[in-house]
MARRO-737574 format. One record per atom (N, C-alpha, C): residue in one letter; atom name; x negated, y negated, z negated. Coordinates in nm, 4 decimals. Layout:
BEGIN
@type:A	atom:CA	c1:X	c2:Y	c3:Z
...
end
This chain:
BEGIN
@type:X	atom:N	c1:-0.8250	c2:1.1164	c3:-1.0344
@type:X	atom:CA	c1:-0.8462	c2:1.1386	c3:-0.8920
@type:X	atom:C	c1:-0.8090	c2:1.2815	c3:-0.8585
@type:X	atom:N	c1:-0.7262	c2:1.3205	c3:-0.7426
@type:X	atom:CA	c1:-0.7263	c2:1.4128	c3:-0.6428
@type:X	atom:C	c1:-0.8209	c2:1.4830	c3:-0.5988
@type:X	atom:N	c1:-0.9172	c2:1.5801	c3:-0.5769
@type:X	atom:CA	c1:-0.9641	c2:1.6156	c3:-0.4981
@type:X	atom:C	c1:-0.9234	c2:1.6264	c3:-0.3594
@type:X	atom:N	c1:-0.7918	c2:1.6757	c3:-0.3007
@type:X	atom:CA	c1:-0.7097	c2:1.6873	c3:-0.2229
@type:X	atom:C	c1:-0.6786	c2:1.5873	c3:-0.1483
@type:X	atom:N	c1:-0.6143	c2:1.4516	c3:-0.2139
@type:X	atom:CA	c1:-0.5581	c2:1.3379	c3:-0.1722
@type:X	atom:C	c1:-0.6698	c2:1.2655	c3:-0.0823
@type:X	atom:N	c1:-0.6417	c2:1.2298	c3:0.0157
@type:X	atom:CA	c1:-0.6437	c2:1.1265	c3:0.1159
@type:X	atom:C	c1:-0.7059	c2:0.9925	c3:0.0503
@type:X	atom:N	c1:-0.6052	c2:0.9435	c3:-0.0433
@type:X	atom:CA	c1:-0.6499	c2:0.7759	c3:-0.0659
@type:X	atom:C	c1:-0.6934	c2:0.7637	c3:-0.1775
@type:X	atom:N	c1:-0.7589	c2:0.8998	c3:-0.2372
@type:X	atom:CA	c1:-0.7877	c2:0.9043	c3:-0.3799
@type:X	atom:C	c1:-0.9597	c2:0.8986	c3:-0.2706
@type:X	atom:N	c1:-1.0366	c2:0.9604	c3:-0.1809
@type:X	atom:CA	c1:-1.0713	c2:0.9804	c3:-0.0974
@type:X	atom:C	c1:-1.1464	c2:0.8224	c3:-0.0746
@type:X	atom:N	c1:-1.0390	c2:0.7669	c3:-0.0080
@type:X	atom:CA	c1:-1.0438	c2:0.6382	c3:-0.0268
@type:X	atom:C	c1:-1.1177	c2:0.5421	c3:-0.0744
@type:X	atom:N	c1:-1.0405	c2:0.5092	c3:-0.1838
@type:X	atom:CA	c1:-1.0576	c2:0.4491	c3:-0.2719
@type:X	atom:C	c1:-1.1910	c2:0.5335	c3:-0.3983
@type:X	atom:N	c1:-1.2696	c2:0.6495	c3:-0.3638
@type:X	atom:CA	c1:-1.3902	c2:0.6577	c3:-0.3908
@type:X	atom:C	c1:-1.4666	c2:0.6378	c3:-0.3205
@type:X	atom:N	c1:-1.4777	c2:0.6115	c3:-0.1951
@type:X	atom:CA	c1:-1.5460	c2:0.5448	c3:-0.0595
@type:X	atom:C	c1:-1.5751	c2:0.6604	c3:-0.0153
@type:X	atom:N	c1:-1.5491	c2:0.7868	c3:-0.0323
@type:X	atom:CA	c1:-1.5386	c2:0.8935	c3:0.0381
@type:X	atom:C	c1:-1.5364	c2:0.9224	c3:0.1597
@type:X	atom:N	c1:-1.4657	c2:0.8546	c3:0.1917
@type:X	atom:CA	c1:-1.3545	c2:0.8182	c3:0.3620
@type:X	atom:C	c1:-1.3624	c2:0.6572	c3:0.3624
@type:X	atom:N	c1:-1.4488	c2:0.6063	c3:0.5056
@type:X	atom:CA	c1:-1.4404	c2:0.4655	c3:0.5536
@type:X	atom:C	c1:-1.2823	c2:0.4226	c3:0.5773
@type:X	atom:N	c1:-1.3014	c2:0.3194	c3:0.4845
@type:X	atom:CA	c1:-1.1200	c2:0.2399	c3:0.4953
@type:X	atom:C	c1:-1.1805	c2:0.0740	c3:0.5697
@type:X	atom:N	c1:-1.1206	c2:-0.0038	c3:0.6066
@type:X	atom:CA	c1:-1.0888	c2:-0.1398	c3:0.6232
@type:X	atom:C	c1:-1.0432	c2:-0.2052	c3:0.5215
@type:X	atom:N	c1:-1.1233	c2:-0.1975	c3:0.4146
@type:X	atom:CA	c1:-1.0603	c2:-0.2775	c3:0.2837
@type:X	atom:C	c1:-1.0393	c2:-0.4244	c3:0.3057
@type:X	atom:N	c1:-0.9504	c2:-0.4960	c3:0.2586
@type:X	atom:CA	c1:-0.8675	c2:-0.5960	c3:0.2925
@type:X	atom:C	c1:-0.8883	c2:-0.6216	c3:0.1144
@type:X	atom:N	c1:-0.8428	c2:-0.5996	c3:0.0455
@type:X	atom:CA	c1:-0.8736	c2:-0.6463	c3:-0.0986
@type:X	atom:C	c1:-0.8845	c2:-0.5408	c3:-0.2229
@type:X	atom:N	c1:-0.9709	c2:-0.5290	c3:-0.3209
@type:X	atom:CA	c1:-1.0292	c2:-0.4171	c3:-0.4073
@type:X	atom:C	c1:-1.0284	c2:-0.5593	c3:-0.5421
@type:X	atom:N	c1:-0.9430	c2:-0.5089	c3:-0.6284
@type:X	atom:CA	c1:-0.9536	c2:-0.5446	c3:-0.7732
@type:X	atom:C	c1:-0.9365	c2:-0.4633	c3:-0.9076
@type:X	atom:N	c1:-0.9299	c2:-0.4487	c3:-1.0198
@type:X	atom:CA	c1:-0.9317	c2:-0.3631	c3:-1.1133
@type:X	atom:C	c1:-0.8822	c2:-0.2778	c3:-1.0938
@type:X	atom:N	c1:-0.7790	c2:-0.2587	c3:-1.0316
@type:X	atom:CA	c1:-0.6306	c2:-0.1838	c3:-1.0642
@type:X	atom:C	c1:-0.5392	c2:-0.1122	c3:-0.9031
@type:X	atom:N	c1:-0.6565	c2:-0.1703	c3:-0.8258
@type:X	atom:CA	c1:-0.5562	c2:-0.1730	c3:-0.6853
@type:X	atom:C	c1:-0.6522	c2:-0.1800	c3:-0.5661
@type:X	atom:N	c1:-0.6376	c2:-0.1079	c3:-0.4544
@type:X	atom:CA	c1:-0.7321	c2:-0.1413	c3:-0.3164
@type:X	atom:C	c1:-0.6566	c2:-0.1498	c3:-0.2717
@type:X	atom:N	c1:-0.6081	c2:-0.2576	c3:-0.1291
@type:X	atom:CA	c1:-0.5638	c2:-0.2567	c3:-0.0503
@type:X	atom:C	c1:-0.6496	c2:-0.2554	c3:0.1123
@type:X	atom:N	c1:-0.6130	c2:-0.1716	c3:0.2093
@type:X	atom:CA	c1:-0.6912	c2:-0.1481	c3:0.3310
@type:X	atom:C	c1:-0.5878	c2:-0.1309	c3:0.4019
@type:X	atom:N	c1:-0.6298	c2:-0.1581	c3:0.5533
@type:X	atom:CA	c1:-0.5482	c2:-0.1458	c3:0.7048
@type:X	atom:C	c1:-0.5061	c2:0.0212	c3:0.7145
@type:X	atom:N	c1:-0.4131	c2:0.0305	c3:0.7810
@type:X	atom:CA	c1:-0.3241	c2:0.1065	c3:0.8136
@type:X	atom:C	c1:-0.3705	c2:0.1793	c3:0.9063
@type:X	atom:N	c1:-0.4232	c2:0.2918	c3:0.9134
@type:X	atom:CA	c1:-0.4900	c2:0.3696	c3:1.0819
@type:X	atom:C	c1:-0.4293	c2:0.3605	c3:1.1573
@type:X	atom:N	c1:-0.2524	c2:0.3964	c3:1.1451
@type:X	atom:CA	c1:-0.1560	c2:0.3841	c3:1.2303
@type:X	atom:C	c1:-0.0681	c2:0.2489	c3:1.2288
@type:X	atom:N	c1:-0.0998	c2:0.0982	c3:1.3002
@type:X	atom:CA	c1:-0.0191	c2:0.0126	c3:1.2476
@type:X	atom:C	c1:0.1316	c2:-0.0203	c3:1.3141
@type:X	atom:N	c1:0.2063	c2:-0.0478	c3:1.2066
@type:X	atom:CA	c1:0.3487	c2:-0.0372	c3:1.2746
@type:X	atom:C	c1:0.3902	c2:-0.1781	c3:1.2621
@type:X	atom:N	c1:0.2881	c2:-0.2525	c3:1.2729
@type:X	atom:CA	c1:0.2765	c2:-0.4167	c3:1.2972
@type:X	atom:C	c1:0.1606	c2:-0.4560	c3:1.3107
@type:X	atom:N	c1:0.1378	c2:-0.5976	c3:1.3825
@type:X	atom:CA	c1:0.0273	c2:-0.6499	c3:1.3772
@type:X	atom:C	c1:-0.1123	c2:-0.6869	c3:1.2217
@type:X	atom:N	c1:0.0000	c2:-0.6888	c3:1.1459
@type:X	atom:CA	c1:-0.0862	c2:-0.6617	c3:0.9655
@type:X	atom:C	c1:-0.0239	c2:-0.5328	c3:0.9182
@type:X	atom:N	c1:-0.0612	c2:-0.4534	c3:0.9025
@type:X	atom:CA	c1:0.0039	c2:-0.3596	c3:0.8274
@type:X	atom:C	c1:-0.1274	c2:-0.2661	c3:0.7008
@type:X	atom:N	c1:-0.1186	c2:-0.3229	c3:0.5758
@type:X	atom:CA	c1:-0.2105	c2:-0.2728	c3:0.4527
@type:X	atom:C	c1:-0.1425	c2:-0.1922	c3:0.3654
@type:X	atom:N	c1:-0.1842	c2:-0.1016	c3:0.3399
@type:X	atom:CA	c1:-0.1477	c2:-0.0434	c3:0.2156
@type:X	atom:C	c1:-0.2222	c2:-0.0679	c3:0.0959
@type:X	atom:N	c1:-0.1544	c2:-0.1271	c3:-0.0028
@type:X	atom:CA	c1:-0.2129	c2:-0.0821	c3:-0.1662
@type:X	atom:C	c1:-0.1625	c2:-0.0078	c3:-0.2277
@type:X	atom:N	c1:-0.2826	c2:0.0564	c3:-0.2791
@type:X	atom:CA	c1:-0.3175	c2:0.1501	c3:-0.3621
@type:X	atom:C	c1:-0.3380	c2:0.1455	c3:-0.4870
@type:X	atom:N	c1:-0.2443	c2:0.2185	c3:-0.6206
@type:X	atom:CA	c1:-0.3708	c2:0.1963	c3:-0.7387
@type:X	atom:C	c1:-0.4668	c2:0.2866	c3:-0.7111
@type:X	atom:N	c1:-0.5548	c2:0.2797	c3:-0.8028
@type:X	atom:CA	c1:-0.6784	c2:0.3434	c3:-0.8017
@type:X	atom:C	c1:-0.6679	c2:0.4601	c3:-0.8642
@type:X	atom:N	c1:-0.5688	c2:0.4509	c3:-0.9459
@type:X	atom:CA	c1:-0.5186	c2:0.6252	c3:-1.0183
@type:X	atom:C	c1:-0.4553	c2:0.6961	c3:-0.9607
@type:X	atom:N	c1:-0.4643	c2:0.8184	c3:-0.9424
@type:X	atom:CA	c1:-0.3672	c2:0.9219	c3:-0.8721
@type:X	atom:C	c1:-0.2348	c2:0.9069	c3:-0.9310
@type:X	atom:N	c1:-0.1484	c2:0.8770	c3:-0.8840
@type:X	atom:CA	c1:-0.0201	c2:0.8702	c3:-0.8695
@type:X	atom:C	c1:0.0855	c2:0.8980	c3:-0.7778
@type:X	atom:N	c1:0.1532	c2:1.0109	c3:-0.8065
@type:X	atom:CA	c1:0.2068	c2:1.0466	c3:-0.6872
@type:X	atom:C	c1:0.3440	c2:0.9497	c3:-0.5796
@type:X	atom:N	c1:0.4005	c2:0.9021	c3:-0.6388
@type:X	atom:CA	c1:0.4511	c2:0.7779	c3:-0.5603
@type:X	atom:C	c1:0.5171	c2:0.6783	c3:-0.6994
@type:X	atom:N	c1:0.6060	c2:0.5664	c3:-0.5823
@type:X	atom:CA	c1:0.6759	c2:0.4593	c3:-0.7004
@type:X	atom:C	c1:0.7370	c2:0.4803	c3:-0.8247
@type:X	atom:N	c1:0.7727	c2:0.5891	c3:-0.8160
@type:X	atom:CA	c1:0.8756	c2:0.6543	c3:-0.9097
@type:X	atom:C	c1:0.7686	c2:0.6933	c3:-1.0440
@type:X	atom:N	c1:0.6732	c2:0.7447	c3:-1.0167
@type:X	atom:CA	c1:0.5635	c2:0.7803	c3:-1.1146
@type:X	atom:C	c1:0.5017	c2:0.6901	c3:-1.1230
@type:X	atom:N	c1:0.4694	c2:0.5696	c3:-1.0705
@type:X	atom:CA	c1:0.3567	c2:0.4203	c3:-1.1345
@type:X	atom:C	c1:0.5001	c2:0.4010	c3:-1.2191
@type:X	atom:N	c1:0.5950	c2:0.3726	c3:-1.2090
@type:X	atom:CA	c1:0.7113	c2:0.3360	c3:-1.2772
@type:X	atom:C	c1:0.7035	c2:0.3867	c3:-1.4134
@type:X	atom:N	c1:0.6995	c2:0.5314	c3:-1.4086
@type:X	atom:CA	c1:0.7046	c2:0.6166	c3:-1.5616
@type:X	atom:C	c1:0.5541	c2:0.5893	c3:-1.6255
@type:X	atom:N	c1:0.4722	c2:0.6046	c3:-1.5271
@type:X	atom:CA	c1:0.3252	c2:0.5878	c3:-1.6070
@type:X	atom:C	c1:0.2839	c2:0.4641	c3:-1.6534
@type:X	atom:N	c1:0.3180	c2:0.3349	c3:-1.5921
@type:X	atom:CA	c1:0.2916	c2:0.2180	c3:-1.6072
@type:X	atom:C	c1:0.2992	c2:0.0912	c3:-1.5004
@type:X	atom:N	c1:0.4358	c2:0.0603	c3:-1.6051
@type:X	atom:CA	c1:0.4950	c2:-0.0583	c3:-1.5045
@type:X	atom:C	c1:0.3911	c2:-0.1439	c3:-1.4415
@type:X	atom:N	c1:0.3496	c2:-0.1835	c3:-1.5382
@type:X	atom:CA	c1:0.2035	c2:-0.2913	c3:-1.5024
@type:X	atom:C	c1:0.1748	c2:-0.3188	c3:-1.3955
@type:X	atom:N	c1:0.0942	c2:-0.1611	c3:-1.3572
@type:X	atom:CA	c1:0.0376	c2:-0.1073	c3:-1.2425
@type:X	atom:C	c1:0.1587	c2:-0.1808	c3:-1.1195
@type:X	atom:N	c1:0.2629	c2:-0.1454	c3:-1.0866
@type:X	atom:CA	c1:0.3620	c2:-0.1964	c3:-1.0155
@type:X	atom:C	c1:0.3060	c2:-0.3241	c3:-0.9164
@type:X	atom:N	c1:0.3647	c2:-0.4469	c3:-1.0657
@type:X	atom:CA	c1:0.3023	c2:-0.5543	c3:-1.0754
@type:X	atom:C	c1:0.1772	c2:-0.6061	c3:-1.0467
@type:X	atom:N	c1:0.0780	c2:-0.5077	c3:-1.0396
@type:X	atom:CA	c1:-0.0446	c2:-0.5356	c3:-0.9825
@type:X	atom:C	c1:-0.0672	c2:-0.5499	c3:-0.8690
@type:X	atom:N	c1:0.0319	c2:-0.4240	c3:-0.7959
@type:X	atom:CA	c1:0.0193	c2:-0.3835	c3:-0.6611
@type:X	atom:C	c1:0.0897	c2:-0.5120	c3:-0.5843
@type:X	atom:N	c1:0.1527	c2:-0.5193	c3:-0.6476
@type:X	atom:CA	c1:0.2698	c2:-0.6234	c3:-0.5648
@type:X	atom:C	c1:0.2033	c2:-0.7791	c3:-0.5548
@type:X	atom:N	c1:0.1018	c2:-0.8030	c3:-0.6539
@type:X	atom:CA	c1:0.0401	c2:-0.8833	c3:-0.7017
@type:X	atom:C	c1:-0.0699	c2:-0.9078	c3:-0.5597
@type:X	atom:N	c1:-0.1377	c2:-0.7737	c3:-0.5995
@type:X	atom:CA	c1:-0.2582	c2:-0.7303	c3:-0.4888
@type:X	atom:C	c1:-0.1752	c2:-0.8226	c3:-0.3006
@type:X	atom:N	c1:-0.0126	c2:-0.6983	c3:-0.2771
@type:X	atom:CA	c1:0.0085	c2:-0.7470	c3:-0.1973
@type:X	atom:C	c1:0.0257	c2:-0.8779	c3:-0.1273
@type:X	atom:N	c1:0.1074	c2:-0.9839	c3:-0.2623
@type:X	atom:CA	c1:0.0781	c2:-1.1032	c3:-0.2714
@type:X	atom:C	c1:-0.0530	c2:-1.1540	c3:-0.2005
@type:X	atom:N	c1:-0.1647	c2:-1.1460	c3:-0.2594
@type:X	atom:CA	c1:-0.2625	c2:-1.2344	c3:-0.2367
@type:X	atom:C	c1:-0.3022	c2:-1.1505	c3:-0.1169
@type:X	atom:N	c1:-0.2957	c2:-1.0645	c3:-0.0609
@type:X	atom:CA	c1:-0.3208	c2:-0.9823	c3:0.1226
@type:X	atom:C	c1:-0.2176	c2:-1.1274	c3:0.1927
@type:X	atom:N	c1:-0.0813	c2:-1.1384	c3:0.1927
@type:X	atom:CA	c1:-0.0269	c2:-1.2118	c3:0.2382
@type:X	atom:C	c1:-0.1013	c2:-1.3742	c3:0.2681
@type:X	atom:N	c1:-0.1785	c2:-1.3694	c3:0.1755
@type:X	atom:CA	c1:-0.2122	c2:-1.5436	c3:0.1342
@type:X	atom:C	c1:-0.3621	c2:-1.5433	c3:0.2503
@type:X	atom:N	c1:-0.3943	c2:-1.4379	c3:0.2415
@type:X	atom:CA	c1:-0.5185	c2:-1.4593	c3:0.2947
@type:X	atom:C	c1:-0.5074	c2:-1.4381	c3:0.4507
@type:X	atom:N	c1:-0.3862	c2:-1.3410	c3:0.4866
@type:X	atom:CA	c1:-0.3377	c2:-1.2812	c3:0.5996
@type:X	atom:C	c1:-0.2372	c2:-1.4416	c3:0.6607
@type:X	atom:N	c1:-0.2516	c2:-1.4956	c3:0.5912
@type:X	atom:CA	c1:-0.1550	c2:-1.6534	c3:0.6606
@type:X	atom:C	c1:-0.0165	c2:-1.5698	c3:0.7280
@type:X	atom:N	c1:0.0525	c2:-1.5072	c3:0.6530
@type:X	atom:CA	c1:0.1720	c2:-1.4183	c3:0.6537
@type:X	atom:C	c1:0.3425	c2:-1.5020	c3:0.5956
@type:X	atom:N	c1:0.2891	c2:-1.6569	c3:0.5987
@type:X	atom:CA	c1:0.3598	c2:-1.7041	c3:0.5340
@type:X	atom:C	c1:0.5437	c2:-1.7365	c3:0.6216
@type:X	atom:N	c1:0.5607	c2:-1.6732	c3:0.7567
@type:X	atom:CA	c1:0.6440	c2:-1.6869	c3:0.8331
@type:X	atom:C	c1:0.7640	c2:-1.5719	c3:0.7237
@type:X	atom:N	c1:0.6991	c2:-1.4947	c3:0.6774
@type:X	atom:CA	c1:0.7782	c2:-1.2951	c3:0.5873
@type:X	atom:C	c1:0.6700	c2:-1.2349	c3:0.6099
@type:X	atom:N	c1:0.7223	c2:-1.1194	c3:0.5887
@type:X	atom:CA	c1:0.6640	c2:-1.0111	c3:0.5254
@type:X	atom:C	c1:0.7451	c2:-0.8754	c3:0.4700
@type:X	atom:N	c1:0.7257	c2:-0.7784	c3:0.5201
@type:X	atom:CA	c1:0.7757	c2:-0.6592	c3:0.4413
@type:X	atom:C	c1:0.7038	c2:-0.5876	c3:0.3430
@type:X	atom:N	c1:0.7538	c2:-0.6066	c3:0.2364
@type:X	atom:CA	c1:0.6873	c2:-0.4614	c3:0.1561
@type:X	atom:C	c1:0.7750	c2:-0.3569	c3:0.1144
@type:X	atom:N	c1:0.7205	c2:-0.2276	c3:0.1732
@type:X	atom:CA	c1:0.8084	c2:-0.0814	c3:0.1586
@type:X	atom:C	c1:0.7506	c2:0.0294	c3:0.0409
@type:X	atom:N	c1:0.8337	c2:0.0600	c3:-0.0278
@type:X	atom:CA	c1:0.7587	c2:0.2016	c3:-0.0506
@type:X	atom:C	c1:0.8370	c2:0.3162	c3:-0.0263
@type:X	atom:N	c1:0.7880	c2:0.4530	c3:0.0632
@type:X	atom:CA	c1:0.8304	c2:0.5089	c3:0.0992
@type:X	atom:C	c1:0.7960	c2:0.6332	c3:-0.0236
@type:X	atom:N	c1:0.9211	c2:0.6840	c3:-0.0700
@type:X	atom:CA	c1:0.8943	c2:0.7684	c3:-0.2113
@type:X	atom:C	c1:0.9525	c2:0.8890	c3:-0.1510
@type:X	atom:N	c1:0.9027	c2:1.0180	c3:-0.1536
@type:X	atom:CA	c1:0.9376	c2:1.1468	c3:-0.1083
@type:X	atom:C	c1:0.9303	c2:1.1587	c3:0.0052
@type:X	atom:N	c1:0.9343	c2:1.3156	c3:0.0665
@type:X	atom:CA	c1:0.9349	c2:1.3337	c3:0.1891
@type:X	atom:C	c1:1.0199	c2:1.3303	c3:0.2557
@type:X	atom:N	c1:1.1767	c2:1.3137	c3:0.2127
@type:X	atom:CA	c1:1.2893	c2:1.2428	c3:0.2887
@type:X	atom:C	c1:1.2917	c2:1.1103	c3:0.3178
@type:X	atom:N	c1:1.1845	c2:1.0217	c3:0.2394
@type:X	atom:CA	c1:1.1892	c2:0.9136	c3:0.2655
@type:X	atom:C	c1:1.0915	c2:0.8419	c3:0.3610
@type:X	atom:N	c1:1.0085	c2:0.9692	c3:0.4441
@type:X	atom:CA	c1:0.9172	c2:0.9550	c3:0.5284
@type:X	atom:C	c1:0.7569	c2:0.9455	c3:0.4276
@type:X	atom:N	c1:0.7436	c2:0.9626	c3:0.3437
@type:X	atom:CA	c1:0.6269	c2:0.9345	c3:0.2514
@type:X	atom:C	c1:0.5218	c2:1.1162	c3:0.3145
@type:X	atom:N	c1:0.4369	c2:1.1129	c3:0.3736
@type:X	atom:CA	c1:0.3271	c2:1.1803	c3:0.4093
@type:X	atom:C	c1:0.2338	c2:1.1997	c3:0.3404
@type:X	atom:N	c1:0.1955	c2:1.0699	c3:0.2558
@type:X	atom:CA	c1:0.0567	c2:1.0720	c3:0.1737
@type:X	atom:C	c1:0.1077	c2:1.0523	c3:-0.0078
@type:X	atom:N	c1:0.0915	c2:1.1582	c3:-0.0534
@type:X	atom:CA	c1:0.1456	c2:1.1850	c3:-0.2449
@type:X	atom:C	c1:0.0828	c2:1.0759	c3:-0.2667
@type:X	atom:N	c1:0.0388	c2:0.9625	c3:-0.2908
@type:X	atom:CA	c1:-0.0456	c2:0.8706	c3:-0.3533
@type:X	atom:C	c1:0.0136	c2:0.7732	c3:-0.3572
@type:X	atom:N	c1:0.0757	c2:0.7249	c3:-0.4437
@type:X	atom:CA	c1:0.1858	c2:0.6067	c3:-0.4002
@type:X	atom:C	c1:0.1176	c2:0.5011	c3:-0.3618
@type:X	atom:N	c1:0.2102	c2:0.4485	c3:-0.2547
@type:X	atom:CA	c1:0.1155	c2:0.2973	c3:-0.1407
@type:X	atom:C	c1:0.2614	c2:0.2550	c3:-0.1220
@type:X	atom:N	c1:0.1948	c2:0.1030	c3:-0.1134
@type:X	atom:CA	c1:0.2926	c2:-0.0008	c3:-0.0858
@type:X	atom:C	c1:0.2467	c2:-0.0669	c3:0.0435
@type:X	atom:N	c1:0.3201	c2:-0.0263	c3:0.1406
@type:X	atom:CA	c1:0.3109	c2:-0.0633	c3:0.2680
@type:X	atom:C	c1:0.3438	c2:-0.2252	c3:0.3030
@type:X	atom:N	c1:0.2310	c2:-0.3025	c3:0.3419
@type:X	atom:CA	c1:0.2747	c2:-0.4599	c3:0.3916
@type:X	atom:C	c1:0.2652	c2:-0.4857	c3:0.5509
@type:X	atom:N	c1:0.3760	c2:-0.5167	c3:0.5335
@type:X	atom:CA	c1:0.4172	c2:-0.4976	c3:0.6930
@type:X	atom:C	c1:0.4264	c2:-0.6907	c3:0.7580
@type:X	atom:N	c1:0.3594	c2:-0.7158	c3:0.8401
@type:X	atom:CA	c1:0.3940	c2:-0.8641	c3:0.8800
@type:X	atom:C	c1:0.2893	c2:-0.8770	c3:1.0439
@type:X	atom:N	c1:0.2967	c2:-1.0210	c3:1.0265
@type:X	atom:CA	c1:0.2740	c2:-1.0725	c3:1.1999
@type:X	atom:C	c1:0.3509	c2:-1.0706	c3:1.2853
@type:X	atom:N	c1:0.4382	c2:-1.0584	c3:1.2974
@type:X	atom:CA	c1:0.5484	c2:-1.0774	c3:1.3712
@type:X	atom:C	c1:0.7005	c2:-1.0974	c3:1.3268
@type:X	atom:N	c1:0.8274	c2:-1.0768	c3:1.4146
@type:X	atom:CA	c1:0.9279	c2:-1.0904	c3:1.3588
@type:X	atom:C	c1:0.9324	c2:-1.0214	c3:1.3361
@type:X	atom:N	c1:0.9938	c2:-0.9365	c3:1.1828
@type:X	atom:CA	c1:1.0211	c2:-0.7701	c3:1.1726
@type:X	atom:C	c1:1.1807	c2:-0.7803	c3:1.1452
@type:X	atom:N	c1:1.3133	c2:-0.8677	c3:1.1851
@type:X	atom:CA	c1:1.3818	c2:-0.8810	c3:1.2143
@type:X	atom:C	c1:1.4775	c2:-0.7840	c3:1.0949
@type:X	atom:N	c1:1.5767	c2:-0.7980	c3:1.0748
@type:X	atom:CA	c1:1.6915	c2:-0.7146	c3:1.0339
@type:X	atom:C	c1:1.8274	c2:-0.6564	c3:1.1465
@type:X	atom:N	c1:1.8557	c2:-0.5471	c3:1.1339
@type:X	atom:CA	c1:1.8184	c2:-0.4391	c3:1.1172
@type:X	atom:C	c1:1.6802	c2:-0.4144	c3:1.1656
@type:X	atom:N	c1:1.6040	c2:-0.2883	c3:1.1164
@type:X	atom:CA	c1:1.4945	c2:-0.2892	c3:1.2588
@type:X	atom:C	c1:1.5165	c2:-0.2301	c3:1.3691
@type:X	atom:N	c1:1.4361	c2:-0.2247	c3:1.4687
@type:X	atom:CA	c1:1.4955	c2:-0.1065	c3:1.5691
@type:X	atom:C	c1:1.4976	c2:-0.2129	c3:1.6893
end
């Protein structure tokens, strides 16, 4: 854990989240700012600074998240799509060091966006 971090914060119940789903390895909670009608982020529970580092530290973890996101979808009746993003660095718009996998759905989220 972070002292610093936001969703390390979090995910010690530090800071009230909207948890949406909490299992070994992963929390997922609502989005303060949503840029869709569902929009969750999961989290592992280890400080990790984004995708690129669950990658080097442990694939697994990945797989969990994506896993986690999975079953948000199932319960979220998201079965029309769904986006999942991860935004890695600060060129890539990433704000919060903690790597999160953004699930984006409820509506059309169309290709291109915009």
């Amino acid at each position: 854990m972070s002292d610093d971090c936001l969703f390390c914060k979090i995910v010690a119940g530090d800071i009230p989240a909207t948890v949406v789903r909490d299992d070994e390895r992963t929390l997922a909670f609502r989005d303060v700012n949503p840029q869709a009608p569902v929009h969750v982020l999961v989290v592992p529970k280890r400080h990790l600074p984004d995708a690129a580092a669950v990658l080097a530290d442990d694939p697994t973890l990945l797989s969990a998240m994506f896993a986690s996101a999975v079953k948000v979808t199932e319960d979220e009746k998201l079965g029309d799509g769904y986006r999942l993003v991860f935004n890695t660095g600060k060129g890539a718009g990433q704000t919060v060091f903690h790597a999160h996998l953004h699930l984006l759905g409820g509506r059309d989220l169309g290709w291109p966006p915009g």
